[in-house]
TORPA-4810 file (N, C-alpha, C, O; in nm, 3 decimals):
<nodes>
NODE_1_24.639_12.803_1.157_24.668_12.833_1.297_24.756_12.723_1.353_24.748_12.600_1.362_X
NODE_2_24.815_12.787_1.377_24.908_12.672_1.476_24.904_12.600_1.610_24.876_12.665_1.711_X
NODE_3_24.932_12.465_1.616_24.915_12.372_1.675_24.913_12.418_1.881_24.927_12.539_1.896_X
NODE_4_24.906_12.378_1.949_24.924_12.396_2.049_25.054_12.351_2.107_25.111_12.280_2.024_X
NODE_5_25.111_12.362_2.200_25.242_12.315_2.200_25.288_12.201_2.310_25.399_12.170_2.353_X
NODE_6_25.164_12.154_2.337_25.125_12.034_2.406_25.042_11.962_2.340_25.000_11.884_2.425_X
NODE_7_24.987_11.937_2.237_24.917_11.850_2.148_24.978_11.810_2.106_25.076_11.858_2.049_X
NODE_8_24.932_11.662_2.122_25.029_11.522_2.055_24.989_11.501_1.878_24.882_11.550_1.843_X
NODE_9_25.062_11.440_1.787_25.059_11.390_1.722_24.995_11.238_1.747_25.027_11.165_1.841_X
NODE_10_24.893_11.204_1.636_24.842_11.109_1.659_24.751_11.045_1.477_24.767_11.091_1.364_X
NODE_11_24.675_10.946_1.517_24.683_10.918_1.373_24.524_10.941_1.303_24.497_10.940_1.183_X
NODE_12_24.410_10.966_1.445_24.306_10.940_1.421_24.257_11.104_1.421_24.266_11.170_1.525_X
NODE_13_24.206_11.161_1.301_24.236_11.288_1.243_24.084_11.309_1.343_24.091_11.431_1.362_X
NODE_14_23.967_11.268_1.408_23.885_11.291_1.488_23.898_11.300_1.640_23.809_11.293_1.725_X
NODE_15_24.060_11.323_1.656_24.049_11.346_1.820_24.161_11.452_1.816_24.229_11.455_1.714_X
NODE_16_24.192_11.547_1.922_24.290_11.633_1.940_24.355_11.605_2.053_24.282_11.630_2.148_X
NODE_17_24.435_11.574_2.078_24.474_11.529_2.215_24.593_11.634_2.268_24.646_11.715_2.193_X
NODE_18_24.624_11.620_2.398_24.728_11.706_2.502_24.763_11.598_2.561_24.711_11.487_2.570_X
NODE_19_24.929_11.680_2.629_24.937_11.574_2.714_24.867_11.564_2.853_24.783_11.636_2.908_X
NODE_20_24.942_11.432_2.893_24.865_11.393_3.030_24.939_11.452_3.163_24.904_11.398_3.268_X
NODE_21_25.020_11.539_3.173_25.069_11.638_3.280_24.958_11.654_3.341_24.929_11.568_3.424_X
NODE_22_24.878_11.748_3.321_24.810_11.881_3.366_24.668_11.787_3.419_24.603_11.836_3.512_X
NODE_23_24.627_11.666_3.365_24.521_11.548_3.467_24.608_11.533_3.503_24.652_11.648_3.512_X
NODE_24_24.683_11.469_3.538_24.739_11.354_3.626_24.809_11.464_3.752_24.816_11.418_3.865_X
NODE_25_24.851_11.583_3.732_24.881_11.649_3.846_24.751_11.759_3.914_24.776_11.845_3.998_X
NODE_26_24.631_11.737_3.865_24.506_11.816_3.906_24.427_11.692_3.970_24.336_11.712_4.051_X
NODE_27_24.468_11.560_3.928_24.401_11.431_3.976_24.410_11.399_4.130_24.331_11.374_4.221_X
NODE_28_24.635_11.419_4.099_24.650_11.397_4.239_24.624_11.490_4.318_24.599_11.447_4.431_X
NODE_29_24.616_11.624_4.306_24.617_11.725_4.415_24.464_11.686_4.474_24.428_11.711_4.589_X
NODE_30_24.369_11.609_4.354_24.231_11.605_4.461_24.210_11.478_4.552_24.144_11.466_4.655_X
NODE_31_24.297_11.378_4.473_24.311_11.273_4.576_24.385_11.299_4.750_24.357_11.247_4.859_X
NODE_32_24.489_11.407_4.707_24.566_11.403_4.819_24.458_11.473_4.926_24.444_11.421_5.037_X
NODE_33_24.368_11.612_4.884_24.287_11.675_4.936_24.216_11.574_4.980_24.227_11.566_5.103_X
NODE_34_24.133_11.475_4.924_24.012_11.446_4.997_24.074_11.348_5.099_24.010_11.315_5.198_X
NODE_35_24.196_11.302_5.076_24.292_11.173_5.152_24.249_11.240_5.314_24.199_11.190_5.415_X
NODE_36_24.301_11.384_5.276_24.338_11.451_5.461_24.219_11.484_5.502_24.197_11.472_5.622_X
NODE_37_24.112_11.534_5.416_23.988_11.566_5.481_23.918_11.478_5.569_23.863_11.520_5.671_X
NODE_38_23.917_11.322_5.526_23.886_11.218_5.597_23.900_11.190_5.780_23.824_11.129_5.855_X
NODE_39_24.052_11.276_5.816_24.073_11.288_5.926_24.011_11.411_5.989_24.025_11.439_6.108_X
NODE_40_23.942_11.480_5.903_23.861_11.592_6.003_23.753_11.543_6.078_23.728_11.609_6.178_X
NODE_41_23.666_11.425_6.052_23.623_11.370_6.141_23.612_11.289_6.275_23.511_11.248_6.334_X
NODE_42_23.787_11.275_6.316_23.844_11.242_6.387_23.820_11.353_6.556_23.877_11.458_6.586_X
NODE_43_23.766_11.313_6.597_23.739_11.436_6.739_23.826_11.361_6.840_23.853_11.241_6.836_X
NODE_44_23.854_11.423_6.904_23.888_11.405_7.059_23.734_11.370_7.155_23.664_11.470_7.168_X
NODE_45_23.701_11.296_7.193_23.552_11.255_7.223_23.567_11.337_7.366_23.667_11.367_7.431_X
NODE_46_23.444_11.357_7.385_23.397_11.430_7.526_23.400_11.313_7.594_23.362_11.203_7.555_X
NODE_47_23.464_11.352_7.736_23.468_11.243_7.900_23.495_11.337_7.992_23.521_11.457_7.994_X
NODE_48_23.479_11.229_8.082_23.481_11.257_8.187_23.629_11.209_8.248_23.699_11.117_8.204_X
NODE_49_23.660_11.310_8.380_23.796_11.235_8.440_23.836_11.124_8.475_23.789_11.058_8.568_X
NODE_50_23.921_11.094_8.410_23.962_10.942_8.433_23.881_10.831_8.360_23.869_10.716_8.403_X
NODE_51_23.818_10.885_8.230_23.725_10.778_8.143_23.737_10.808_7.980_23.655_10.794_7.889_X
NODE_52_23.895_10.862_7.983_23.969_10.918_7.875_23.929_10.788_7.761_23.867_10.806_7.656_X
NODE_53_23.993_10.617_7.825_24.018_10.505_7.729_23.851_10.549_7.692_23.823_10.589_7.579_X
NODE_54_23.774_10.541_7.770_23.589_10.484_7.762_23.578_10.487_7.611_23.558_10.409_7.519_X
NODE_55_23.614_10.683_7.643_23.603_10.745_7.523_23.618_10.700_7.393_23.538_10.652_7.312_X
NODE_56_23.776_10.731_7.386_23.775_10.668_7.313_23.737_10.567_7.231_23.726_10.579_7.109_X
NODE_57_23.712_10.438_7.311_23.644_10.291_7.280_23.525_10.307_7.192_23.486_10.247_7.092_X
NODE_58_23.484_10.398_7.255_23.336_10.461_7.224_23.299_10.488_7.080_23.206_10.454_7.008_X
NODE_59_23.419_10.572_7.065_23.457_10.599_6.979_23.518_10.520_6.821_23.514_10.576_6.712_X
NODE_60_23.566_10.394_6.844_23.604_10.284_6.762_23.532_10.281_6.609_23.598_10.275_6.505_X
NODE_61_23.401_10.284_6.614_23.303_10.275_6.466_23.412_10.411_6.384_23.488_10.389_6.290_X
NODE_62_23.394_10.521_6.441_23.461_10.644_6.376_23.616_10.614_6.322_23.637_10.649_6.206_X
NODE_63_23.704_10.564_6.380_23.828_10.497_6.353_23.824_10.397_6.253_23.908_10.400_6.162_X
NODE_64_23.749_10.320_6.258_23.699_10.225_6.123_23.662_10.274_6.028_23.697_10.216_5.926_X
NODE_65_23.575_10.402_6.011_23.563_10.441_5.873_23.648_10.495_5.831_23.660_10.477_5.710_X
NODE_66_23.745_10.580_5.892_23.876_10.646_5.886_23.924_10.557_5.781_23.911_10.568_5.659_X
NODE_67_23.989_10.457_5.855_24.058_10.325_5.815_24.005_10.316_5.669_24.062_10.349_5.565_X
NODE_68_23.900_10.270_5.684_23.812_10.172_5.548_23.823_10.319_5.445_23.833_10.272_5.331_X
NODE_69_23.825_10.442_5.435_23.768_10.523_5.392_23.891_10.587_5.343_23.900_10.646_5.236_X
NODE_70_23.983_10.570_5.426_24.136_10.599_5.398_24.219_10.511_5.275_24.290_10.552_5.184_X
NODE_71_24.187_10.402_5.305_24.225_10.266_5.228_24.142_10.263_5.127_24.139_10.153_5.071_X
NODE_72_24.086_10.330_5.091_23.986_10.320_4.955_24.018_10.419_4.932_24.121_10.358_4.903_X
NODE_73_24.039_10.520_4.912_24.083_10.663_4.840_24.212_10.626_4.777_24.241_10.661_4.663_X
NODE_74_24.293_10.549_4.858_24.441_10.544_4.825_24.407_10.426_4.731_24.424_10.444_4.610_X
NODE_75_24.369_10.325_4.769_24.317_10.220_4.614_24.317_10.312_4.494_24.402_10.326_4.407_X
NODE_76_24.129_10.410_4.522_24.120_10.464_4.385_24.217_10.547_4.301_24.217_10.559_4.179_X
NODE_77_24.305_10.608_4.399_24.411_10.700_4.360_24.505_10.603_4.282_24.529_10.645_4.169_X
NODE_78_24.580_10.454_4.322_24.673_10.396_4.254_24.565_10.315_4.117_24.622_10.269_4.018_X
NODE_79_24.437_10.308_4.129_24.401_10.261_4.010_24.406_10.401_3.938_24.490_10.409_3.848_X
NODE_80_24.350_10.484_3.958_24.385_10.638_3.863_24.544_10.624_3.827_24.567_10.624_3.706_X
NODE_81_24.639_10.615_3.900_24.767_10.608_3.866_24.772_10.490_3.738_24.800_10.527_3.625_X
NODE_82_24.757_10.420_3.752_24.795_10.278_3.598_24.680_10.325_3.497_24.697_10.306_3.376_X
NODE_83_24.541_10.397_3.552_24.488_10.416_3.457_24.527_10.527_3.353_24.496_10.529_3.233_X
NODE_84_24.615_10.634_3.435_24.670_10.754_3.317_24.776_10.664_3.252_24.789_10.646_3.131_X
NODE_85_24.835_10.621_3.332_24.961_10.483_3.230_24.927_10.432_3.083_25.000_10.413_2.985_X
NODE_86_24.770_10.412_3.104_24.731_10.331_2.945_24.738_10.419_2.838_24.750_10.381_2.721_X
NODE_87_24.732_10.556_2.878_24.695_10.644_2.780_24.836_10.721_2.750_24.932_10.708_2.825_X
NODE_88_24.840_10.815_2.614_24.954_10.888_2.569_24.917_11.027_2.581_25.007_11.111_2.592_X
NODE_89_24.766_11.070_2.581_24.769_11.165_2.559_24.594_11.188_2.601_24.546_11.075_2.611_X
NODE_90_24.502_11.280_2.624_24.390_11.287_2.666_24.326_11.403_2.563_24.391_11.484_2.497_X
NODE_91_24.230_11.394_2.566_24.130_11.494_2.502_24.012_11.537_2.593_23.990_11.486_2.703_X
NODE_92_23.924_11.654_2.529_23.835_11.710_2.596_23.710_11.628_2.703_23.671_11.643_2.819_X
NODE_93_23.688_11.563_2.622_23.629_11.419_2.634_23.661_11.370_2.774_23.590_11.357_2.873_X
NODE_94_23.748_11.356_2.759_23.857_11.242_2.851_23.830_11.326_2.979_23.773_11.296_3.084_X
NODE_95_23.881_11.426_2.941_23.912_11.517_3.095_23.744_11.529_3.131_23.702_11.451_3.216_X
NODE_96_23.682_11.591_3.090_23.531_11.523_3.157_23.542_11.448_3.185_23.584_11.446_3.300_X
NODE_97_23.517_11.290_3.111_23.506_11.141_3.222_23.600_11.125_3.366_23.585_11.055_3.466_X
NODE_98_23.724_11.241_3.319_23.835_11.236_3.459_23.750_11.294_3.575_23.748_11.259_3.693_X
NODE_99_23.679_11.391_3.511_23.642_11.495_3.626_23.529_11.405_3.719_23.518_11.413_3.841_X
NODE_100_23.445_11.317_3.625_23.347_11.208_3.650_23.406_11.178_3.795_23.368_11.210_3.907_X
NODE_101_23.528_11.095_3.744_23.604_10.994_3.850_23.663_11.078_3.966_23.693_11.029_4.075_X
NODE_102_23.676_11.204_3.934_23.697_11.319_4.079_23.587_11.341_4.137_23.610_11.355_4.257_X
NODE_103_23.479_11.352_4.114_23.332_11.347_4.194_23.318_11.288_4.265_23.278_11.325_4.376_X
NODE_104_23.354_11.120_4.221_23.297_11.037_4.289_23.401_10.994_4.410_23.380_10.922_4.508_X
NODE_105_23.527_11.067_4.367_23.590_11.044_4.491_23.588_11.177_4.627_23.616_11.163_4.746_X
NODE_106_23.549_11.286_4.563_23.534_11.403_4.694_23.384_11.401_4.747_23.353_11.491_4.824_X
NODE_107_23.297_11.314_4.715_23.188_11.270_4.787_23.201_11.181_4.915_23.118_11.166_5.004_X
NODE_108_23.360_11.108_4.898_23.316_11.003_4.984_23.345_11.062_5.160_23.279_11.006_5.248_X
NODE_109_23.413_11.140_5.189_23.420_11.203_5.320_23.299_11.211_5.363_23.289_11.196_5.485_X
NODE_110_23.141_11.241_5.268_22.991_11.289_5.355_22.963_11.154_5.391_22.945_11.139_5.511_X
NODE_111_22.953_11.038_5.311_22.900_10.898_5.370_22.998_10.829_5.475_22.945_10.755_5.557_X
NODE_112_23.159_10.851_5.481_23.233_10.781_5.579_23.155_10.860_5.735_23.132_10.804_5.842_X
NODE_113_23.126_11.013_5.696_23.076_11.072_5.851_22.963_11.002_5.862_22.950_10.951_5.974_X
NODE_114_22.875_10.982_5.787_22.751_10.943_5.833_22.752_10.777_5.861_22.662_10.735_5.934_X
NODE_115_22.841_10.687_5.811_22.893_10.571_5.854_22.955_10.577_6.005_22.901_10.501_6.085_X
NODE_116_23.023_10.629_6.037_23.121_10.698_6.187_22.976_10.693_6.252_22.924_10.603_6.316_X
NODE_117_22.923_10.828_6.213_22.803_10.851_6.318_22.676_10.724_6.359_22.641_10.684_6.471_X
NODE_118_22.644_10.696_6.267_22.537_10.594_6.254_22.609_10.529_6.382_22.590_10.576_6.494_X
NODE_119_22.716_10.391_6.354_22.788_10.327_6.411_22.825_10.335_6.565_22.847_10.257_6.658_X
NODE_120_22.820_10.479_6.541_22.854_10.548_6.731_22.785_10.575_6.779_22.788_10.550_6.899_X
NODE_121_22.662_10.651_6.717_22.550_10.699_6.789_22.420_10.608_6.755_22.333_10.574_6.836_X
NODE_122_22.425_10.584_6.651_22.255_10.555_6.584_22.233_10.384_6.660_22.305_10.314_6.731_X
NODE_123_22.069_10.365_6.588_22.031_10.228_6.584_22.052_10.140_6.440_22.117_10.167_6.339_X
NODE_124_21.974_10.034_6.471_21.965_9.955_6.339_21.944_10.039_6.216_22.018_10.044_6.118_X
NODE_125_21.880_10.075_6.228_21.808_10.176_6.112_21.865_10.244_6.066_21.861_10.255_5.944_X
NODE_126_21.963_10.341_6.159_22.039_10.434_6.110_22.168_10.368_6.068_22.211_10.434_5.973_X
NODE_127_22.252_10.265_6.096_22.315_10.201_6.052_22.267_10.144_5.910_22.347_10.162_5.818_X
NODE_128_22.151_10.079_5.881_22.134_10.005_5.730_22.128_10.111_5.665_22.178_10.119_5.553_X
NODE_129_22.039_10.249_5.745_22.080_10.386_5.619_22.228_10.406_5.608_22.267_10.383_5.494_X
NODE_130_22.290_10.429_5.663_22.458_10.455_5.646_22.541_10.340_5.572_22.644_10.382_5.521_X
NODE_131_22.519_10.221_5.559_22.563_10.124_5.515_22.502_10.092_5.330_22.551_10.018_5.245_X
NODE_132_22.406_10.162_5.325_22.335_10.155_5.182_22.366_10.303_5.114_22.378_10.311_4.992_X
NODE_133_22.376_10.394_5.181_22.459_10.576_5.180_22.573_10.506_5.105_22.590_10.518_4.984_X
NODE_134_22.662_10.422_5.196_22.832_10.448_5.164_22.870_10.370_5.017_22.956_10.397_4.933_X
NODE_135_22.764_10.258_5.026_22.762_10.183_4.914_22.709_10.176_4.773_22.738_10.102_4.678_X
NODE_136_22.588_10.313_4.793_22.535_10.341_4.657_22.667_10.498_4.628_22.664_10.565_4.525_X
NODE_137_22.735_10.517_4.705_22.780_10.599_4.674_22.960_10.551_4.605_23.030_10.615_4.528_X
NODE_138_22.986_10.424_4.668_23.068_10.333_4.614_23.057_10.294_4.452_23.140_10.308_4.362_X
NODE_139_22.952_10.252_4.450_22.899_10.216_4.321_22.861_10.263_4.224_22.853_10.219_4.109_X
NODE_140_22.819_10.418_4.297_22.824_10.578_4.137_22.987_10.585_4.140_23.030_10.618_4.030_X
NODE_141_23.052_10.571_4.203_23.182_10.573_4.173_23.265_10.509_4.042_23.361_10.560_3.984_X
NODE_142_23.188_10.361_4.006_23.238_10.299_3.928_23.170_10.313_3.798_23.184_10.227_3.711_X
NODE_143_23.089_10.432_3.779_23.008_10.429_3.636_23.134_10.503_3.550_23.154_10.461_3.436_X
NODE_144_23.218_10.610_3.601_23.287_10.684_3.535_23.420_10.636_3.478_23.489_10.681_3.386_X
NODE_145_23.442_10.506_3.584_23.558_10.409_3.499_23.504_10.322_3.415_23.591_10.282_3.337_X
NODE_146_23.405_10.275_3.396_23.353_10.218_3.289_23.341_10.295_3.170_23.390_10.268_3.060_X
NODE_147_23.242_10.437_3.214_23.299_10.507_3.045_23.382_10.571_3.012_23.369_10.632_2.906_X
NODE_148_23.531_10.585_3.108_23.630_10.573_3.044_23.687_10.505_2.973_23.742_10.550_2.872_X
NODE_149_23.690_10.350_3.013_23.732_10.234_2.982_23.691_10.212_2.832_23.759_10.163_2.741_X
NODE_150_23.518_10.277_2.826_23.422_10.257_2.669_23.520_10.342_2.604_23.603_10.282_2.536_X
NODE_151_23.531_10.494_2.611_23.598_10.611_2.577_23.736_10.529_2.482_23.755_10.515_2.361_X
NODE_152_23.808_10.489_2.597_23.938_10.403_2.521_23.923_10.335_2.401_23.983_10.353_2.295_X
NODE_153_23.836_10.255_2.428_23.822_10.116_2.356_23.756_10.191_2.223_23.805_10.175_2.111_X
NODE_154_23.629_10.283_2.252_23.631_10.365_2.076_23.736_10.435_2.009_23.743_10.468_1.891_X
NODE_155_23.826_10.456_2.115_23.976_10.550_2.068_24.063_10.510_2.062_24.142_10.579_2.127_X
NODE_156_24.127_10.396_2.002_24.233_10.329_2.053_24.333_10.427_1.994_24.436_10.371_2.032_X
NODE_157_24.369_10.519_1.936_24.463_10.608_1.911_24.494_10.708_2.035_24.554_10.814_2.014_X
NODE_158_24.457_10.674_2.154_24.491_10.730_2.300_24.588_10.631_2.378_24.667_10.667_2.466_X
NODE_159_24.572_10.503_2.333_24.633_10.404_2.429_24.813_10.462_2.383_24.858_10.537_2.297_X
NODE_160_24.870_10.385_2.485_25.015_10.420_2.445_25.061_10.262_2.301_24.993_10.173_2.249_X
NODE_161_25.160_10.290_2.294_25.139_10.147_2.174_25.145_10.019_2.221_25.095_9.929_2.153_X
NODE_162_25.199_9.994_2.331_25.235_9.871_2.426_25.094_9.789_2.486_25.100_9.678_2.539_X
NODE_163_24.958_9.870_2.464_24.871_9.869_2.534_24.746_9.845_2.419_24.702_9.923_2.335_X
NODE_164_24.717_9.736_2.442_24.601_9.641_2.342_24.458_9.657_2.320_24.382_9.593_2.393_X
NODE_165_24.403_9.746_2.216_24.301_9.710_2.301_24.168_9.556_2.356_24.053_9.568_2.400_X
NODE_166_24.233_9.457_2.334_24.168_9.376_2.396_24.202_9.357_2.549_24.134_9.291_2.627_X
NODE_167_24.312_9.422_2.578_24.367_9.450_2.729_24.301_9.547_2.780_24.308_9.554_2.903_X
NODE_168_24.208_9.664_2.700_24.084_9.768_2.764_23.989_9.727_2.738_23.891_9.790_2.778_X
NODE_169_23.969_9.623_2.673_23.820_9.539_2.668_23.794_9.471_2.833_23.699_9.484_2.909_X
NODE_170_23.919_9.398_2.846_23.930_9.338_2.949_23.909_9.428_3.071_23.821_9.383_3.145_X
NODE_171_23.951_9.513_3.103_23.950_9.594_3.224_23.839_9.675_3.228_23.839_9.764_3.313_X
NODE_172_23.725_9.663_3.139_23.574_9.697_3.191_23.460_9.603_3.276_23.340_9.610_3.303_X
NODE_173_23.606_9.487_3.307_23.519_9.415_3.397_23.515_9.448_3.492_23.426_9.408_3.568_X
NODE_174_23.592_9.521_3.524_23.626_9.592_3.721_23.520_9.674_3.729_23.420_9.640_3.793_X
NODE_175_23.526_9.770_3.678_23.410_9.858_3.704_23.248_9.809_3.675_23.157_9.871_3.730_X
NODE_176_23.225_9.710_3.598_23.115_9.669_3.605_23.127_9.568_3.718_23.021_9.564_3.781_X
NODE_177_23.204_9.500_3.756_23.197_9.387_3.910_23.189_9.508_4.035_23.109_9.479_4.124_X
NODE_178_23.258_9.634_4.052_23.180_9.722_4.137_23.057_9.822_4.113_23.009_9.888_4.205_X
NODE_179_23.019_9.828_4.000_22.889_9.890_4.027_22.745_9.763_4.056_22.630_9.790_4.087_X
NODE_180_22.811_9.614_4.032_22.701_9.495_4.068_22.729_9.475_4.225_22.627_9.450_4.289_X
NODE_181_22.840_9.481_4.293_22.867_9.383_4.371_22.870_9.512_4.518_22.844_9.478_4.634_X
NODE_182_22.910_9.671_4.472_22.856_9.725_4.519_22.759_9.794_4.596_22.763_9.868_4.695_X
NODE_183_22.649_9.737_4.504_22.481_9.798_4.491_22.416_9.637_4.584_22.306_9.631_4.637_X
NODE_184_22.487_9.559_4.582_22.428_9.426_4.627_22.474_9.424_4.778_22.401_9.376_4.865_X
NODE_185_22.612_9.484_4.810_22.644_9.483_4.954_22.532_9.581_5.035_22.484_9.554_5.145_X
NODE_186_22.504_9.699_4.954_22.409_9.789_5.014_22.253_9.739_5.039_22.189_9.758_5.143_X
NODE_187_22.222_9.693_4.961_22.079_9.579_4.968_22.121_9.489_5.056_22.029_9.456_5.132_X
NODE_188_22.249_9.421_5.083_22.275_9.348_5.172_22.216_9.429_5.341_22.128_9.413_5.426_X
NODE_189_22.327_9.511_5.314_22.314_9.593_5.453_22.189_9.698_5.515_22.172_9.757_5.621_X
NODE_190_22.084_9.680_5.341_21.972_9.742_5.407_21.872_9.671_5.423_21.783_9.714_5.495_X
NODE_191_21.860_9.544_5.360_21.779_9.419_5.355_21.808_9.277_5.474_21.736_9.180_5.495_X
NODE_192_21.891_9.299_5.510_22.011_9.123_5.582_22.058_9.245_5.727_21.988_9.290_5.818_X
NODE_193_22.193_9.265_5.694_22.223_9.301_5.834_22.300_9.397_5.758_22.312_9.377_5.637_X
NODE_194_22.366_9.520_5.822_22.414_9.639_5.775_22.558_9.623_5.827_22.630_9.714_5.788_X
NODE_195_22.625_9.520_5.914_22.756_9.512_5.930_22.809_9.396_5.813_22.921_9.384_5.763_X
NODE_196_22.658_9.301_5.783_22.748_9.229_5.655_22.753_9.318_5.538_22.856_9.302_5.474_X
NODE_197_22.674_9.406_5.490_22.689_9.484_5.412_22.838_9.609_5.381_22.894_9.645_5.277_X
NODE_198_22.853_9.641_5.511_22.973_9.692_5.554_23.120_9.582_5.492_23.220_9.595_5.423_X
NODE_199_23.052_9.479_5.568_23.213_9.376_5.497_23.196_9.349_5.383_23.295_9.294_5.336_X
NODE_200_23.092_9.365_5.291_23.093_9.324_5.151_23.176_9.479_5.076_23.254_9.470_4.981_X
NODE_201_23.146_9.592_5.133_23.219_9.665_5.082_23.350_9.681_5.109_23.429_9.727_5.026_X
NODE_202_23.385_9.638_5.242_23.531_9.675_5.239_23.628_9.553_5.179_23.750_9.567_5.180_X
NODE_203_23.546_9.390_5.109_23.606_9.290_5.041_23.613_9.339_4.910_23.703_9.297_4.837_X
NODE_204_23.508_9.447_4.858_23.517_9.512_4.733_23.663_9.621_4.707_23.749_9.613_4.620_X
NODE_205_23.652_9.692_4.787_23.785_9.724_4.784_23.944_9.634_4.809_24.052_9.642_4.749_X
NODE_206_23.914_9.578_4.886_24.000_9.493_4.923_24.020_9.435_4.704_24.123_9.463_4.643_X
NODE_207_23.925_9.376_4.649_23.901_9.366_4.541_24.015_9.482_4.424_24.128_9.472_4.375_X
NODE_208_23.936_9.555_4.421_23.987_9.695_4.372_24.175_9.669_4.377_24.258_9.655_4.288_X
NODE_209_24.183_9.669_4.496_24.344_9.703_4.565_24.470_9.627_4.506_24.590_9.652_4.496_X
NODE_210_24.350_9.477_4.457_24.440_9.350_4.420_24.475_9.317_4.298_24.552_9.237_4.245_X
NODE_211_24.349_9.451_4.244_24.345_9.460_4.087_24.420_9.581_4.026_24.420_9.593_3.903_X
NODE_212_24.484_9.672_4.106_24.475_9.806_4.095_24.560_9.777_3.945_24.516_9.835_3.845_X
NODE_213_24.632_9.724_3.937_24.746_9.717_3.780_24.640_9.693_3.660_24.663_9.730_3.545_X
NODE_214_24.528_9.631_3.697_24.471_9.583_3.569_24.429_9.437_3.571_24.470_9.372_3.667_X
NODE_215_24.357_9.377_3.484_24.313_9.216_3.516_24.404_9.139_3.354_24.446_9.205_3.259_X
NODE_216_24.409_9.045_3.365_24.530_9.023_3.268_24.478_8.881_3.208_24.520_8.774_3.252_X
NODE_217_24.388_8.891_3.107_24.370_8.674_3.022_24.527_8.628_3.039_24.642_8.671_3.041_X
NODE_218_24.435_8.492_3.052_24.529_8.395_3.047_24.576_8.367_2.872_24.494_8.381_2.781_X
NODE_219_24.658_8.344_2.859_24.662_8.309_2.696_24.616_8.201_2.656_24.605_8.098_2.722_X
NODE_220_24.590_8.216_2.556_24.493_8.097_2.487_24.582_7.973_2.487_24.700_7.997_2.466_X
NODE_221_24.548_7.838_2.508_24.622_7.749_2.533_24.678_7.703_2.352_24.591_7.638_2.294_X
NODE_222_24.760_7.721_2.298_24.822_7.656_2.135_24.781_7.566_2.110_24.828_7.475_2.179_X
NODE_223_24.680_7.524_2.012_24.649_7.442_1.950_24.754_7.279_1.878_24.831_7.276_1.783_X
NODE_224_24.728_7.209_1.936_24.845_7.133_1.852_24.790_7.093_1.688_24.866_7.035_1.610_X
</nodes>
């Protein structure tokens, strides 16, 4: 039977691979989707005449998650971008762990509302719940780049040739520094205070954003 006409040639007679078109343009269409959904929580706030600004003001927590919630989609989207980069070609496999990493990003619109709301309406309480919500949900986020990252590193006949794998050894540190540092801002914010918890996640991304290319050793210093 003959080959498919998008299956790559490759050397490791235990994988079948395709190309990476058909993820990488089903990836972005869900990034771009959940990008705009984010602004459906955006209302025009109820006032009264002449207490239009109040409103608004009032309103501020909701604009912040926007923000924070906006700026993290577009992170995960440009780390998805360098992450199809490493690879030549994907398998069945693969596209599951992809689909992993699409989950965890069309979840995040339910915790940014309940972050908004808490913030605008709620108390303490409902804030450390919303602040431990956004952050355990941050942190299932990062299980599926880790076993991608594993995925690679057993397959190195996926990487493109330019691409080492002690350079995908290396880049399973990201995803394990957000599923620790993640899960610790949320204990922060449900244990300590729920606005430091809040800034531990948005320094995690901030994190993410700075790394999005990849983390890179230093070279070993030459022996004389």
């Amino acid at each position: 039977m003959a080959a498919a006409a998008d299956e790559v040639g490759q050397p490791d007679a235990g994988l079948r691979m395709s190309e990476t078109d058909r993820l990488t343009a089903f990836s972005d269409g869900v990034f771009a989707i959940v990008i705009t959904l984010l602004v459906i929580e955006l209302r025009v706030p109820e006032y009264h005449k002449g207490e239009l600004l109040t409103g608004l003001l009032d309103e501020g927590a909701s604009y912040l998650a926007f923000v924070v919630s906006f700026i993290y989609i577009g992170v995960l989207w440009l780390n998805h971008h360098a992450l199809v980069r490493l690879i030549r070609g994907t398998t069945l496999a693969l596209s599951w762990i992809n689909l992993g990493i699409l989950f965890g990003a069309v979840i995040i619109p339910f915790p940014t509302a309940v972050l908004a709301s808490a913030f605008t309406h709620g108390d303490t309480a409902d804030r450390r719940a919303a602040v431990a919500l956004y952050a355990l949900a941050a942190a299932l986020m990062s299980a599926p780049w880790l076993v991608f990252f594993g995925y690679l590193r057993r397959h190195p006949a996926l990487l493109q040739r330019e691409v080492s794998p002690e350079y995908v050894r290396t880049q399973r540190l990201r995803p394990v520094t957000g599923l620790v540092l993640y899960g610790l801002s949320g204990l922060l914010g449900w244990f300590v205070n729920p606005l430091l918890g809040l800034i531990g996640v948005i320094v995690m991304v901030m994190y993410h954003a700075f790394t999005s290319e990849g983390l890179h050793r230093r070279p070993a210093t030459a022996r004389r």
